[in-house]
Backbone as CSV, one residue per row, in Angstrom:
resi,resn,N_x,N_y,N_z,CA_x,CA_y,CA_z,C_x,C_y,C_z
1,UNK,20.115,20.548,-25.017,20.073,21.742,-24.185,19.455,22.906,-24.955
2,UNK,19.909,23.264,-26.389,19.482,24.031,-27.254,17.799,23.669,-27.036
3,UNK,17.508,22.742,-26.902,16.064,22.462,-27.420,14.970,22.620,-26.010
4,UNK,15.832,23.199,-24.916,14.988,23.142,-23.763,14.934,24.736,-23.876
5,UNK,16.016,25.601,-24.294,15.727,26.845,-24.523,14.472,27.243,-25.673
6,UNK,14.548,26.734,-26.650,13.630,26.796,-27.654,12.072,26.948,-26.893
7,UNK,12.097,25.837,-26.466,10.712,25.249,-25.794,10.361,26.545,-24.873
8,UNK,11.074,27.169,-24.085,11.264,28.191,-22.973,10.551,29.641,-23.717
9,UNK,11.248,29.739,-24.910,11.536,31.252,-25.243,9.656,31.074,-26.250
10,UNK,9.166,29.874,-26.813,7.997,29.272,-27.346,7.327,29.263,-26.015
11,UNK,7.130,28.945,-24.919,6.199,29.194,-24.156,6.060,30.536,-23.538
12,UNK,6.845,31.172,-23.556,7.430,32.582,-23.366,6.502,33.847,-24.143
13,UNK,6.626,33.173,-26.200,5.549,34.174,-26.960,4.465,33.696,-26.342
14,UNK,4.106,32.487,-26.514,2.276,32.090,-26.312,1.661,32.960,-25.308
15,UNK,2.131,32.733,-24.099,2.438,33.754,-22.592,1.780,35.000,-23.359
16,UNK,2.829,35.596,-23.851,2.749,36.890,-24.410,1.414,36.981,-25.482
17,UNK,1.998,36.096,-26.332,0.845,36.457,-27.201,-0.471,36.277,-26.519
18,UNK,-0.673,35.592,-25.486,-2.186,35.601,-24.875,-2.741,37.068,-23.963
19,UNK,-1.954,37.116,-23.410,-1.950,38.675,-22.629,-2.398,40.061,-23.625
20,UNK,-2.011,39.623,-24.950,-2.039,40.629,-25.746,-3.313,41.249,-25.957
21,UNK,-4.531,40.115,-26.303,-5.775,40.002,-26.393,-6.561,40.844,-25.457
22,UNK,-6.223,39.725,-23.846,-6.694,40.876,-23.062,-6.511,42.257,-22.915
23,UNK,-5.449,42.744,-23.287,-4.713,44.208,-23.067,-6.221,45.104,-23.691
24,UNK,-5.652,44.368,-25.239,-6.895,45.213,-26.751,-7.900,45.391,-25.975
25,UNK,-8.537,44.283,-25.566,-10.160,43.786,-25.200,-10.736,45.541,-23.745
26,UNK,-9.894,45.123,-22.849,-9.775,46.024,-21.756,-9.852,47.532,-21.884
27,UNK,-9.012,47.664,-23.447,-9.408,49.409,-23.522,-10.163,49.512,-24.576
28,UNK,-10.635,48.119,-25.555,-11.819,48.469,-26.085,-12.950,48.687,-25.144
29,UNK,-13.082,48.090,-24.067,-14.496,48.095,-23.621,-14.386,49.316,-22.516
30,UNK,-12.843,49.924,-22.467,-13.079,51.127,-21.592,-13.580,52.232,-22.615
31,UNK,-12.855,52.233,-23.938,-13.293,53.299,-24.784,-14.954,53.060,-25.421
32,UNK,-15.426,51.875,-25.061,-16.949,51.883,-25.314,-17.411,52.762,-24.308
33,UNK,-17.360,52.701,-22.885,-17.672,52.786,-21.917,-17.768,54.704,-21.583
34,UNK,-16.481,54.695,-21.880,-16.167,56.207,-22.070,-17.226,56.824,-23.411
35,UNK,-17.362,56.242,-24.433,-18.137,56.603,-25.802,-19.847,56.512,-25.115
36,UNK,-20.083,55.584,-24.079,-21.620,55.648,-23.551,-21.571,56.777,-22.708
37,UNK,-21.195,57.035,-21.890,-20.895,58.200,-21.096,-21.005,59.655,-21.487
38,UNK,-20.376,59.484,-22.700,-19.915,61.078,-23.107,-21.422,60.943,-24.330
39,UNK,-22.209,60.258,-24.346,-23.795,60.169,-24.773,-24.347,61.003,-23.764
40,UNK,-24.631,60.838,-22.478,-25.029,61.090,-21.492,-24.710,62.277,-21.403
41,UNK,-23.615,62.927,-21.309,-23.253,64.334,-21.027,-23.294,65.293,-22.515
């Protein structure tokens, strides 16, 4: 039983840890985006 929680709370980080990436990625390329922009003006 212990070992079905394990497995749970381990698919649980991966989950997480994958989401994480996208998060970074999303406001790097907004703060590029914003950094091309404020070229322009």
């Amino acid at each position: 039983m212990v070992k079905y929680i394990y497995i749970y709370i381990y698919i649980y980080i991966y989950n997480f840890l994958k989401v994480i990436p996208n998060i970074y990625s999303q406001i790097f390329k907004g703060q590029i985006i914003s950094t091309k922009l404020s070229y322009f003006y």
